[in-house]
C-alpha positions as protocol buffer text, in pm:
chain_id: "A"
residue {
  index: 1
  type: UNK
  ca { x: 6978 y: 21427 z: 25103 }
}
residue {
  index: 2
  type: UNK
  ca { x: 6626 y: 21448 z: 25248 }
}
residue {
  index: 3
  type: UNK
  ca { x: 6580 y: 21574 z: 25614 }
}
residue {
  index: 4
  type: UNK
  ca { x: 6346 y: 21375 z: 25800 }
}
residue {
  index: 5
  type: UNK
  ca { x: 6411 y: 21079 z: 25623 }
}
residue {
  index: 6
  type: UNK
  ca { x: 6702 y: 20748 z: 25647 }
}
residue {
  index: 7
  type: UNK
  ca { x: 6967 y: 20807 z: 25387 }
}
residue {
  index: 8
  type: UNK
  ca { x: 7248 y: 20603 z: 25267 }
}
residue {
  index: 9
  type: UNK
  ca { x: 7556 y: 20835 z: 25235 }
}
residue {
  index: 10
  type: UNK
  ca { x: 7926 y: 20797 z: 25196 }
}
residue {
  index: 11
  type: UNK
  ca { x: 8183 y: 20860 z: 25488 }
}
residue {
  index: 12
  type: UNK
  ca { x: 8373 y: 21158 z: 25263 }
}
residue {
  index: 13
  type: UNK
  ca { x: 8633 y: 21278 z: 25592 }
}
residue {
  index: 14
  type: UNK
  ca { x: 8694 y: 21283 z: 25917 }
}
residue {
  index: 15
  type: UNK
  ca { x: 8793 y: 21585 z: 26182 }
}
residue {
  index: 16
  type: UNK
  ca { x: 8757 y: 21678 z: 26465 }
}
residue {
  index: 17
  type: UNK
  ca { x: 8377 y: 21692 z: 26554 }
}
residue {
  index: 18
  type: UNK
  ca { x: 8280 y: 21352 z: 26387 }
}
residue {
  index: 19
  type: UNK
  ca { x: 8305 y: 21224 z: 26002 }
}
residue {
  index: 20
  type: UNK
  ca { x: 8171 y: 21424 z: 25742 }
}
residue {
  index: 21
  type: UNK
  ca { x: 7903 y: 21219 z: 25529 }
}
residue {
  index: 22
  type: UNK
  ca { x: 7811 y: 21294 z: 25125 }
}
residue {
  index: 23
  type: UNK
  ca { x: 7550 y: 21194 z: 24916 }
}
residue {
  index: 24
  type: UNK
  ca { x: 7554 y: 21117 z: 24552 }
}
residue {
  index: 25
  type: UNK
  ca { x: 7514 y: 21540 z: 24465 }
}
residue {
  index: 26
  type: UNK
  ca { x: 7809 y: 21591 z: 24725 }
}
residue {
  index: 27
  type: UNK
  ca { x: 7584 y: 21728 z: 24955 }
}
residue {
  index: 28
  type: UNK
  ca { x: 7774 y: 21715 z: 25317 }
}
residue {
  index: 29
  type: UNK
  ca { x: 7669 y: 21665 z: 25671 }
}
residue {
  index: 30
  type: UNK
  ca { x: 7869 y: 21587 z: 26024 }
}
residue {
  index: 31
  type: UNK
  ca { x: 7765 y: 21266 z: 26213 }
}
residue {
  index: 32
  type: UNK
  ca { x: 7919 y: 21354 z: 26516 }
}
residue {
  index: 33
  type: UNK
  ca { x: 8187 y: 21167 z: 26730 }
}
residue {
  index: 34
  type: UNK
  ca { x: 7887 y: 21068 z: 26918 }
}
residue {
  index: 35
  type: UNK
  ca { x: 7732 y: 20900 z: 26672 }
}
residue {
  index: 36
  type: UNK
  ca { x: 8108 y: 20741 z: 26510 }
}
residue {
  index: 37
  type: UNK
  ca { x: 8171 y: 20341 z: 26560 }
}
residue {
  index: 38
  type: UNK
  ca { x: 8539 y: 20213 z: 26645 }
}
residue {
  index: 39
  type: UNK
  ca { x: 8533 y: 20088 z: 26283 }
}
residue {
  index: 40
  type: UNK
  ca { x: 8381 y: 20363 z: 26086 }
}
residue {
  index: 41
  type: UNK
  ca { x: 8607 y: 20468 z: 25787 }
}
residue {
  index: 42
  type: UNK
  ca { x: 8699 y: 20658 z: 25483 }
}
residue {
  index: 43
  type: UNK
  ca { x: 8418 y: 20525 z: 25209 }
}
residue {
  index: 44
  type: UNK
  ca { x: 8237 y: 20350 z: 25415 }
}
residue {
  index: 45
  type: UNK
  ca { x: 7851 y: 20352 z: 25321 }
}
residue {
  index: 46
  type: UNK
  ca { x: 7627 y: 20436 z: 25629 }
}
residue {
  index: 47
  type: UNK
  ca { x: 7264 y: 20471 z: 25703 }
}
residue {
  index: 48
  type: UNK
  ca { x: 7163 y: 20795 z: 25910 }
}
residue {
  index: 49
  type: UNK
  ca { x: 6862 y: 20960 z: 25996 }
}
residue {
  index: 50
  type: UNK
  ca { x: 6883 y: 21316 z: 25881 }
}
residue {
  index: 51
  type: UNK
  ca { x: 6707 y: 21662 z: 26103 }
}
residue {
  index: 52
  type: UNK
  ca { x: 6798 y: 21961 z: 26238 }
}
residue {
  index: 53
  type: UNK
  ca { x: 6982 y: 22021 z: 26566 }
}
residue {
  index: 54
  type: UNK
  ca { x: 6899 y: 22289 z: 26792 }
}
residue {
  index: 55
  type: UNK
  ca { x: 7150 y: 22557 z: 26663 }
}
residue {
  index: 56
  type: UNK
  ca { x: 6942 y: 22435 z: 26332 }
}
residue {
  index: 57
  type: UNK
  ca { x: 7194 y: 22240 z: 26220 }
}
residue {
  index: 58
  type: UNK
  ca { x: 7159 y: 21983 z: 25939 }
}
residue {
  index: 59
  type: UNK
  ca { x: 7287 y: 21649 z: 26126 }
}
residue {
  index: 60
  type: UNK
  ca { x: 7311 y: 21285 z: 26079 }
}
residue {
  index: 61
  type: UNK
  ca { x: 7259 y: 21035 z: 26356 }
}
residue {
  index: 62
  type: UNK
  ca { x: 7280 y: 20607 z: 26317 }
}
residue {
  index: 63
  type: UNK
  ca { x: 6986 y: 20622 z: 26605 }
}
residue {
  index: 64
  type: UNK
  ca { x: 6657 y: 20544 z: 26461 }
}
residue {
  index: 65
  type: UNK
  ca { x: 6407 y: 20775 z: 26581 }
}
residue {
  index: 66
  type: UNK
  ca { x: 6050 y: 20619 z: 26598 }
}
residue {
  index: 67
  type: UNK
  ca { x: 5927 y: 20824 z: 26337 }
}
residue {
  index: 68
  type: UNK
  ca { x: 6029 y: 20967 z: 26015 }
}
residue {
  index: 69
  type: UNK
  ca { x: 5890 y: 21220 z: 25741 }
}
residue {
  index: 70
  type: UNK
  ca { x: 5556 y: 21164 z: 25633 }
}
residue {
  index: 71
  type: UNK
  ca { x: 5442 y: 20875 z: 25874 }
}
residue {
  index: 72
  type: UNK
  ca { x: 5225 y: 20876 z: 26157 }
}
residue {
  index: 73
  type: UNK
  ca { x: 5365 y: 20698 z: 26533 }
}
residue {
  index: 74
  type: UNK
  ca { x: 5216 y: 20666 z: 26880 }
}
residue {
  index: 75
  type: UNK
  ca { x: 5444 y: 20929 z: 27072 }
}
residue {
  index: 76
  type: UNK
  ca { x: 5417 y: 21030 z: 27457 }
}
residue {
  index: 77
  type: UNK
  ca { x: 5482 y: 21384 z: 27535 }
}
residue {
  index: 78
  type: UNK
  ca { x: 5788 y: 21461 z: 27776 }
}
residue {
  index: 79
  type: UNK
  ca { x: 5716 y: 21822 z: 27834 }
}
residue {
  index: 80
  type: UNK
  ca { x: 5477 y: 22082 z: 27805 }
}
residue {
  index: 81
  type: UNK
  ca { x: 5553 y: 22487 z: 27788 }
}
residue {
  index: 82
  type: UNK
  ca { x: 5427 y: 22828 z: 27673 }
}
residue {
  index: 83
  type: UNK
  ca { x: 5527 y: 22701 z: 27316 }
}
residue {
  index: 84
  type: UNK
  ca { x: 5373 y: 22368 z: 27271 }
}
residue {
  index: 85
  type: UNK
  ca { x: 5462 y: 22023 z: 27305 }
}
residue {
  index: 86
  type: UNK
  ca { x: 5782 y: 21784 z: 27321 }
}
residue {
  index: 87
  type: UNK
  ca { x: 5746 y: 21421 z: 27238 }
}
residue {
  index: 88
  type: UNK
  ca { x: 6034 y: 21192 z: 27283 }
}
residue {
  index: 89
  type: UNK
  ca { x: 6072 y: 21011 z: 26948 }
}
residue {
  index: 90
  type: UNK
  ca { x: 6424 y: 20823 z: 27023 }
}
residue {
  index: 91
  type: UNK
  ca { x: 6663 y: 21108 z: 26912 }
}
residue {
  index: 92
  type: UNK
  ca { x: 6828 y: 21319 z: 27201 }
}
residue {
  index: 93
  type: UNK
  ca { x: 6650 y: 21617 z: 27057 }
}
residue {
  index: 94
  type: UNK
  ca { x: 6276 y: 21635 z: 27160 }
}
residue {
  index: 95
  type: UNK
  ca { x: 6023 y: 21639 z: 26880 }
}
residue {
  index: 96
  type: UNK
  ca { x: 5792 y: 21969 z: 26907 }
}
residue {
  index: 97
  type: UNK
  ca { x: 5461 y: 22003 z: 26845 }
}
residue {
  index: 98
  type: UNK
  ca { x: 5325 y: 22353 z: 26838 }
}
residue {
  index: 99
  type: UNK
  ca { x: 5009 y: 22460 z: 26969 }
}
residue {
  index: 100
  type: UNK
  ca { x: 4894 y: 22504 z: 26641 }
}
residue {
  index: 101
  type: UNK
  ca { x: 4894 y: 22151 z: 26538 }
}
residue {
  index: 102
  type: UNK
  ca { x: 4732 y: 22002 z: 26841 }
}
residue {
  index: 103
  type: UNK
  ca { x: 4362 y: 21910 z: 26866 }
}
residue {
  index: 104
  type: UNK
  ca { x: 4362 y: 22002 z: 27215 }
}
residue {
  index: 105
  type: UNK
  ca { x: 4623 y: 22077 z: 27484 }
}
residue {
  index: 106
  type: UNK
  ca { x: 4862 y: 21802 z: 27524 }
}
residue {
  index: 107
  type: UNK
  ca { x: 4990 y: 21686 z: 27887 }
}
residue {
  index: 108
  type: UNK
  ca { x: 5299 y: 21599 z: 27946 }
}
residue {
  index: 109
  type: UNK
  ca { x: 5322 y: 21186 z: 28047 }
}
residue {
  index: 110
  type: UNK
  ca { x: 5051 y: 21142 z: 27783 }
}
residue {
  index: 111
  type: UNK
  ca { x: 5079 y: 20930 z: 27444 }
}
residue {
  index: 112
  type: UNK
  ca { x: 4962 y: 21099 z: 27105 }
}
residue {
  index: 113
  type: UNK
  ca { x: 4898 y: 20985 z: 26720 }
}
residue {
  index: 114
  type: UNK
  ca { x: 5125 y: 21210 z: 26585 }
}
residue {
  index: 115
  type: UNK
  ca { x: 5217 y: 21283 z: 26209 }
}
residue {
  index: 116
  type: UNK
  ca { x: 5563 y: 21425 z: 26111 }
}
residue {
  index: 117
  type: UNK
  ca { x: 5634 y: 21713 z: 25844 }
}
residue {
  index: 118
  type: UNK
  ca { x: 5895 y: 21937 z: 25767 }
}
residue {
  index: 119
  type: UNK
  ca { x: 5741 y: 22319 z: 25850 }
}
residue {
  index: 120
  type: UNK
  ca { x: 5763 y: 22551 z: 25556 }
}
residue {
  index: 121
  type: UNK
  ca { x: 5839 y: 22881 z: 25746 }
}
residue {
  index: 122
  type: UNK
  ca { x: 6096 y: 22739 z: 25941 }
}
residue {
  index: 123
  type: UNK
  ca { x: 6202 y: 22414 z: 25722 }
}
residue {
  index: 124
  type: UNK
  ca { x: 6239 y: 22229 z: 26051 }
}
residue {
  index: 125
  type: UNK
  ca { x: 6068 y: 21896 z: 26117 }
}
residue {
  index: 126
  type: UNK
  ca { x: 5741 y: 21905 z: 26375 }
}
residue {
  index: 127
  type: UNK
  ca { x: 5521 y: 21681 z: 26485 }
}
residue {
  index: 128
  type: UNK
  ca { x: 5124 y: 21752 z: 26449 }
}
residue {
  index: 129
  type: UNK
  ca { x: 4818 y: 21567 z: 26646 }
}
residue {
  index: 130
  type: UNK
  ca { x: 4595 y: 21709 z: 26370 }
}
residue {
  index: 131
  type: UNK
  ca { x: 4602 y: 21408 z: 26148 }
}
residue {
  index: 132
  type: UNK
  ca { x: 4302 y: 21406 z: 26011 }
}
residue {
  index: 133
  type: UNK
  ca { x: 4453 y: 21660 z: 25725 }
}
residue {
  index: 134
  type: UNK
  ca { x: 4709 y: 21430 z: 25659 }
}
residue {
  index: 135
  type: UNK
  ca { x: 4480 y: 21122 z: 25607 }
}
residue {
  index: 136
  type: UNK
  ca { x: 4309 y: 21036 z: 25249 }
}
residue {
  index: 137
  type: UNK
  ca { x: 3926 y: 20993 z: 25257 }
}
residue {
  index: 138
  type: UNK
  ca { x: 3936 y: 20961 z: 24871 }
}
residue {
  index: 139
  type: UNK
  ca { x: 4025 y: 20755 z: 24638 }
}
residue {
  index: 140
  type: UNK
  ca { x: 4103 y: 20451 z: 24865 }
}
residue {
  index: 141
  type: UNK
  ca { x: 4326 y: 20185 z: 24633 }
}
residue {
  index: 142
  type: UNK
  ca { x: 4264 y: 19925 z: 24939 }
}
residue {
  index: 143
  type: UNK
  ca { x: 3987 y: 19669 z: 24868 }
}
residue {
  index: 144
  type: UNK
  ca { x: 3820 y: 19375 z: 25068 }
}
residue {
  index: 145
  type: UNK
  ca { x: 4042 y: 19096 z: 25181 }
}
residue {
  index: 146
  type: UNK
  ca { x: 4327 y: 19308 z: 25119 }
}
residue {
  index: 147
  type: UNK
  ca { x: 4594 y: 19280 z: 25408 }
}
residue {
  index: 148
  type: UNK
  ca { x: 4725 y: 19601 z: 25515 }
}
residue {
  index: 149
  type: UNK
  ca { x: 4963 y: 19750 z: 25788 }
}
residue {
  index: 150
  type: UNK
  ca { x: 4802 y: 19908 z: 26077 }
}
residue {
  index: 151
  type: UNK
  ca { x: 4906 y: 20121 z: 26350 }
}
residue {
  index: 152
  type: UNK
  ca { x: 4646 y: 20141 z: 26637 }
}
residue {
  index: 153
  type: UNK
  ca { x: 4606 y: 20473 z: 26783 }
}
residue {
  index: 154
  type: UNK
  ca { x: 4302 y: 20522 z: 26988 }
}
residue {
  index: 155
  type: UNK
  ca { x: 4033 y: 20319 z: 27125 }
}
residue {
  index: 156
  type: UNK
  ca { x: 3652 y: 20399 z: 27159 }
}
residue {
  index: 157
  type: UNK
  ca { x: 3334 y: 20265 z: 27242 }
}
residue {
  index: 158
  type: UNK
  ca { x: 3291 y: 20092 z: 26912 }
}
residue {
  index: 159
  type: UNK
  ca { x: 3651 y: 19971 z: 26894 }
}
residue {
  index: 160
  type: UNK
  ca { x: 4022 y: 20075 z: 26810 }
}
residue {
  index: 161
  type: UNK
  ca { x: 4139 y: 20254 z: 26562 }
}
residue {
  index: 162
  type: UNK
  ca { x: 4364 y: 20233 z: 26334 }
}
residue {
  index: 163
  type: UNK
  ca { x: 4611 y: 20411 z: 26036 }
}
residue {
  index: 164
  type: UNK
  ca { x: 4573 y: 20163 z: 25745 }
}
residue {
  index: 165
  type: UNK
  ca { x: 4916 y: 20175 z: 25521 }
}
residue {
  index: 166
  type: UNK
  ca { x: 5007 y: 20528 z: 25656 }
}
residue {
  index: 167
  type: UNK
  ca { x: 4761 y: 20644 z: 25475 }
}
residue {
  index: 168
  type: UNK
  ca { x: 4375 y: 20592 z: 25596 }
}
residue {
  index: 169
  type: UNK
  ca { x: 4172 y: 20546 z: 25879 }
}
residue {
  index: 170
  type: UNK
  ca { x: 4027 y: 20232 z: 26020 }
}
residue {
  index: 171
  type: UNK
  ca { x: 3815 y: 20060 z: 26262 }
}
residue {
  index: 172
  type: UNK
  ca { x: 3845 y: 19725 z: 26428 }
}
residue {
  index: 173
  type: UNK
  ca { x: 3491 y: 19671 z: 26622 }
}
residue {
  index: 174
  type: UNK
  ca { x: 3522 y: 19523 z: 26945 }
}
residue {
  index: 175
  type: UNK
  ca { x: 3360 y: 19240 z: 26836 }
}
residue {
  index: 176
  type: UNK
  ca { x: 3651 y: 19157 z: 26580 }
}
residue {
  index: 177
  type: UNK
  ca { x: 3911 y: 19166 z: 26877 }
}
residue {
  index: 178
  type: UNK
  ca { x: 3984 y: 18848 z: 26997 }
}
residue {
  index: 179
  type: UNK
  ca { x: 4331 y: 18872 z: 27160 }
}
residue {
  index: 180
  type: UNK
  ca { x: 4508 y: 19191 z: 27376 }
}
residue {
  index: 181
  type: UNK
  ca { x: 4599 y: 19465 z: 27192 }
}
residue {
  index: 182
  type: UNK
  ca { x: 4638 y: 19851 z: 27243 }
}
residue {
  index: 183
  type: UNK
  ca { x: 4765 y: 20221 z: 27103 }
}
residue {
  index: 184
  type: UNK
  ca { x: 5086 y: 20210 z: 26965 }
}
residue {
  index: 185
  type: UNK
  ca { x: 5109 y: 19827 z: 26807 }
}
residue {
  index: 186
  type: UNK
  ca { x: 5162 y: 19796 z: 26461 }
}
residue {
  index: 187
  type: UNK
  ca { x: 5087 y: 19483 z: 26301 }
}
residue {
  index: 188
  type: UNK
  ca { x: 4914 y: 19324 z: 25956 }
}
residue {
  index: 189
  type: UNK
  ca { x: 4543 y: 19354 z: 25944 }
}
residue {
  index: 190
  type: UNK
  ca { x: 4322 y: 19297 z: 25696 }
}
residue {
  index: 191
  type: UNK
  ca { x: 4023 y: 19504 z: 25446 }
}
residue {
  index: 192
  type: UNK
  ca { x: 3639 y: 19424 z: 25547 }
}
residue {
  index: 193
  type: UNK
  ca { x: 3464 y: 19686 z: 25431 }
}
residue {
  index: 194
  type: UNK
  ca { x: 3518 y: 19997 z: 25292 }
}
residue {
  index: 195
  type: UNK
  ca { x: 3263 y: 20216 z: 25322 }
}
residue {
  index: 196
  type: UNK
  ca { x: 3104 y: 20541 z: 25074 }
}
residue {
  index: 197
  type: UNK
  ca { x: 3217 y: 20769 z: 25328 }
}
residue {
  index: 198
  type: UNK
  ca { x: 3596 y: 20672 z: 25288 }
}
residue {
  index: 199
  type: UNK
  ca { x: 3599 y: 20481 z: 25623 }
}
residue {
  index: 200
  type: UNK
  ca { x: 3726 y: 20135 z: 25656 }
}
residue {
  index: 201
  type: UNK
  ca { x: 3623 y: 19827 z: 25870 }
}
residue {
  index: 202
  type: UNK
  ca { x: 3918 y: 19618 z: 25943 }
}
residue {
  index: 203
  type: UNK
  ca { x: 3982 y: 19288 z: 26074 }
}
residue {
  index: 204
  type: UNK
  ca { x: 4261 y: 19088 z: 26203 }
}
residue {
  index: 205
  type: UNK
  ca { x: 4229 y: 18771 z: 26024 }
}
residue {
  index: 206
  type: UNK
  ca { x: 4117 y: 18710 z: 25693 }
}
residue {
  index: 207
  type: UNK
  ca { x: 3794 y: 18737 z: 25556 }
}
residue {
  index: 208
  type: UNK
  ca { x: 3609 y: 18464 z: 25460 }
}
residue {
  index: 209
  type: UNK
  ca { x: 3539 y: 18073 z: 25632 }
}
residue {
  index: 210
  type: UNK
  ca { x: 3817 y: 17927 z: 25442 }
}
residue {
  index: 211
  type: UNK
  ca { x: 4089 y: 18141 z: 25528 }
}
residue {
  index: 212
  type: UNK
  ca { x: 3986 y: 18207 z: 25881 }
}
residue {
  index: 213
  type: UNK
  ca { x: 3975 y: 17860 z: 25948 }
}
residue {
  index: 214
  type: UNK
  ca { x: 4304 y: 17779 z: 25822 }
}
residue {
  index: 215
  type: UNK
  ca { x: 4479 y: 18075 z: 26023 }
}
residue {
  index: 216
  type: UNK
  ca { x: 4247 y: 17982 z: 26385 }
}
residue {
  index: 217
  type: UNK
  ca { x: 4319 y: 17582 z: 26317 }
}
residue {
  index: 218
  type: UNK
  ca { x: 4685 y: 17673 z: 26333 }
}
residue {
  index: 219
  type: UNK
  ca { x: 4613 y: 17893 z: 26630 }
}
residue {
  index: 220
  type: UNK
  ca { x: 4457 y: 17563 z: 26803 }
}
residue {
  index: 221
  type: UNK
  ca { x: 4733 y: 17293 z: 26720 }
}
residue {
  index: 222
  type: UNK
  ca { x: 5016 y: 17532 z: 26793 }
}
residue {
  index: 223
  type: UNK
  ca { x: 4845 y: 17583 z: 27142 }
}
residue {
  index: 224
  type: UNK
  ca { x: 4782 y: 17184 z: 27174 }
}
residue {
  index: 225
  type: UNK
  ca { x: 5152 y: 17139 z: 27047 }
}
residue {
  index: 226
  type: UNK
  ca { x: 5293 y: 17361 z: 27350 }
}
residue {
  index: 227
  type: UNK
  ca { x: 5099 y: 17186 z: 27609 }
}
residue {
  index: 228
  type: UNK
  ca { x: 5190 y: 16837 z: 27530 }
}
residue {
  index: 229
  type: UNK
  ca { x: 4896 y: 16770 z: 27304 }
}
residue {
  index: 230
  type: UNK
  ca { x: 4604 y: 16832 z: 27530 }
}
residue {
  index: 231
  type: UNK
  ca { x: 4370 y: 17158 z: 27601 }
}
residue {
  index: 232
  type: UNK
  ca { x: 4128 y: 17168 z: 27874 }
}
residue {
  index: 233
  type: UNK
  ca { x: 3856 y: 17327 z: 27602 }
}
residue {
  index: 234
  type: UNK
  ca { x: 3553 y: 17170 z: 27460 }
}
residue {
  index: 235
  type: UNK
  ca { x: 3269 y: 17336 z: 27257 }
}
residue {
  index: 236
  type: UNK
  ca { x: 3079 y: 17403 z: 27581 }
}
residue {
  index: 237
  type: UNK
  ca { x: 3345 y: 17599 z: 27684 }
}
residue {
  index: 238
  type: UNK
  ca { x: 3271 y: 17970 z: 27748 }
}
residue {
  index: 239
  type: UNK
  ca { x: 3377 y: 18243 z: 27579 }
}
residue {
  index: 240
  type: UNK
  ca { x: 3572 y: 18405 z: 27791 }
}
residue {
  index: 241
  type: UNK
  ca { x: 3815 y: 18133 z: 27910 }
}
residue {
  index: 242
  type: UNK
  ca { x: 3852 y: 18056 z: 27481 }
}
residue {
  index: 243
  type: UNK
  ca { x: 3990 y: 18406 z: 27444 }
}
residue {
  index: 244
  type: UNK
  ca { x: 4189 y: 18379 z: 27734 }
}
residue {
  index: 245
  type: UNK
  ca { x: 4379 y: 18040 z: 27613 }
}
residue {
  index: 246
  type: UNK
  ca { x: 4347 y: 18079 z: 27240 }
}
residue {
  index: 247
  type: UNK
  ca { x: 4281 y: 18473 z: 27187 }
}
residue {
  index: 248
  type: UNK
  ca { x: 4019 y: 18353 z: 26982 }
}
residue {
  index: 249
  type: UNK
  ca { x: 3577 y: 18431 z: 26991 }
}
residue {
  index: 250
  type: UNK
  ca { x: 3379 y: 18107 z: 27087 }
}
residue {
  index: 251
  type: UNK
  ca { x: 3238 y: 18098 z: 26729 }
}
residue {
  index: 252
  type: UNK
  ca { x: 3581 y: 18115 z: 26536 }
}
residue {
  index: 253
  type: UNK
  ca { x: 3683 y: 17852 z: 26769 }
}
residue {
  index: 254
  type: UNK
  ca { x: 3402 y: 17578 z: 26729 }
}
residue {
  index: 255
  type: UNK
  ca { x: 3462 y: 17613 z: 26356 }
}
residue {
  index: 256
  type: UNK
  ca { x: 3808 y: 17559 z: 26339 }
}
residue {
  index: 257
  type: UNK
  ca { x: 3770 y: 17276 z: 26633 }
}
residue {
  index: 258
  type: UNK
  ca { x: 3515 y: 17131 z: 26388 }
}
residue {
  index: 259
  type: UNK
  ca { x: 3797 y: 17173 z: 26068 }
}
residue {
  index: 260
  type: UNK
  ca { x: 4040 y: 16985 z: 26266 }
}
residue {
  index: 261
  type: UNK
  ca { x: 3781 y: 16731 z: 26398 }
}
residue {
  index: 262
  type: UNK
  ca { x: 3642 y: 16614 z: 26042 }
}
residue {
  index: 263
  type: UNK
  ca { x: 4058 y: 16589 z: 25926 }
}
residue {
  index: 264
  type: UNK
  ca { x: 4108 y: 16377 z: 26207 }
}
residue {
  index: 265
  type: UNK
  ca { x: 4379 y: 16566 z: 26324 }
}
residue {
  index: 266
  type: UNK
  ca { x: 4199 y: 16601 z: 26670 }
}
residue {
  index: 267
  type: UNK
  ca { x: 3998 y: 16380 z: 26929 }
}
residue {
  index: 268
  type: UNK
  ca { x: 3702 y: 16591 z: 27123 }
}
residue {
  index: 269
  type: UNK
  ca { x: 3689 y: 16447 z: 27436 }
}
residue {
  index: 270
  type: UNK
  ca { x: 3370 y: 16556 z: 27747 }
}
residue {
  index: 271
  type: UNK
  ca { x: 3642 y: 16812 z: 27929 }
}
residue {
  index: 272
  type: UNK
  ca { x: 3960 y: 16837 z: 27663 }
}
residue {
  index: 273
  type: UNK
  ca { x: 4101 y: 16859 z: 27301 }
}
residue {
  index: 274
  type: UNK
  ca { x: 4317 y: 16596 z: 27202 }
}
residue {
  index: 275
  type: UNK
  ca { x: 4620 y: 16634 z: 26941 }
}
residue {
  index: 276
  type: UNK
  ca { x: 4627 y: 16337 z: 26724 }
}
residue {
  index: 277
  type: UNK
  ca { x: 4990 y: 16239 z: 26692 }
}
């Protein structure tokens, strides 16, 4: 049974506080009535999360907290005291940060990139805003055109950026951003560069004309399909009303218009784009 972590157990008995759940080395912990469904029984296999309450109390919960051990999330702080931080990460018990693992003093109402390990003095689960410890600069197994999982995190004059695979650090420059995103989404992404250093450029499309036109072509007839086969958007259009309709950059646009153009799946008229039915 690993705190910190989702584990499948088996529903071993009941009484009065909740059921009591085992795992395959007839480990036990409560889920408490709390946590117990009308039509939890006897055998039953269950997922719960596993931590420590705050008598320090192994304990199962079926809530999914947004976080688990070993992964980074986006978390806002709820409170802030003379002991450190407490981040709200979906569980009724507040996630702490100590002072000790923050990069500067956190403010309550604020969101943080936070990591979550298991403390060895205490063997209780904390959060930490230092992540740069817990992030691999070193022998990076990602390689160009390589789609990856991203969590975005923080945004800067160059960009936003990103964990890569829960396991690196990214960048997507502001000129690879072509529709609204912020801190806190996760979503595919893909490997441009990765650099000496151990840094990664990241983009989210493909690299390469062939794929990027597929993906943005789709992107136009899908926006031509929901608006009954016409788009007020020619090749003089400017720049900012294509990323506003299509989320896409003036020059990713003319080359897909041009894709769809020489397929004949489009008409270019002076002030619209036509879907050829």
């Amino acid at each position: 049974m690993e705190i910190g972590k989702t584990n499948k157990l088996t529903v071993a008995r009941n009484s009065d506080f909740g059921f009591y759940l085992i795992d395959d080395d007839k480990n036990e912990v409560l889920l408490p009535n709390s946590y117990v469904s009308e039509d939890l029984k006897i055998a039953d296999d269950i997922e719960v999360f596993i931590y420590k309450d705050s008598e320090n109390r192994i304990i199962a919960t079926n809530l999914k907290p947004f976080i688990q051990l070993g992964e980074f999330a986006v978390l806002q702080a709820k409170d802030v005291n003379e002991y450190g931080a407490f981040m709200d990460w979906g569980l009724a018990k507040d996630l702490f940060v100590p002072f000790g693992e923050q990069t500067k003093k956190m403010e309550a109402g604020n969101w943080y990139l936070i990591y979550l390990l298991l403390d060895e003095e205490t063997n209780r689960l904390i959060g930490s805003n230092k992540v740069k410890k817990f992030l691999h600069f070193d022998e990076i197994d990602v390689k160009q055109n390589d789609q990856v999982d991203l969590l975005l995190f923080d945004r800067t004059e160059l960009g936003i950026n990103a964990i890569v695979n829960n396991k690196y650090k990214g960048l997507i420059f502001n000129s690879d951003i072509h529709k609204n995103i912020q801190a806190g989404d996760k979503m595919s992404g893909f490997i441009k560069q990765v650099r000496e250093d151990g840094k990664i450029d990241l983009s989210l499309e493909p690299i390469g004309y062939k794929n990027s036109i597929d993906i943005n072509s789709e992107i136009i007839i899908s926006a031509l399909k929901n608006n009954n086969g016409l788009l007020e958007l020619t090749d003089k259009s400017s720049p900012e009303n294509i990323k506003y309709i299509l989320g896409l950059s003036k020059k990713a646009f003319k080359k897909a218009l041009g894709n769809l153009y020489k397929n004949k799946i489009v008409e270019l008229h002076k002030n619209e784009i036509k879907l050829i039915k």
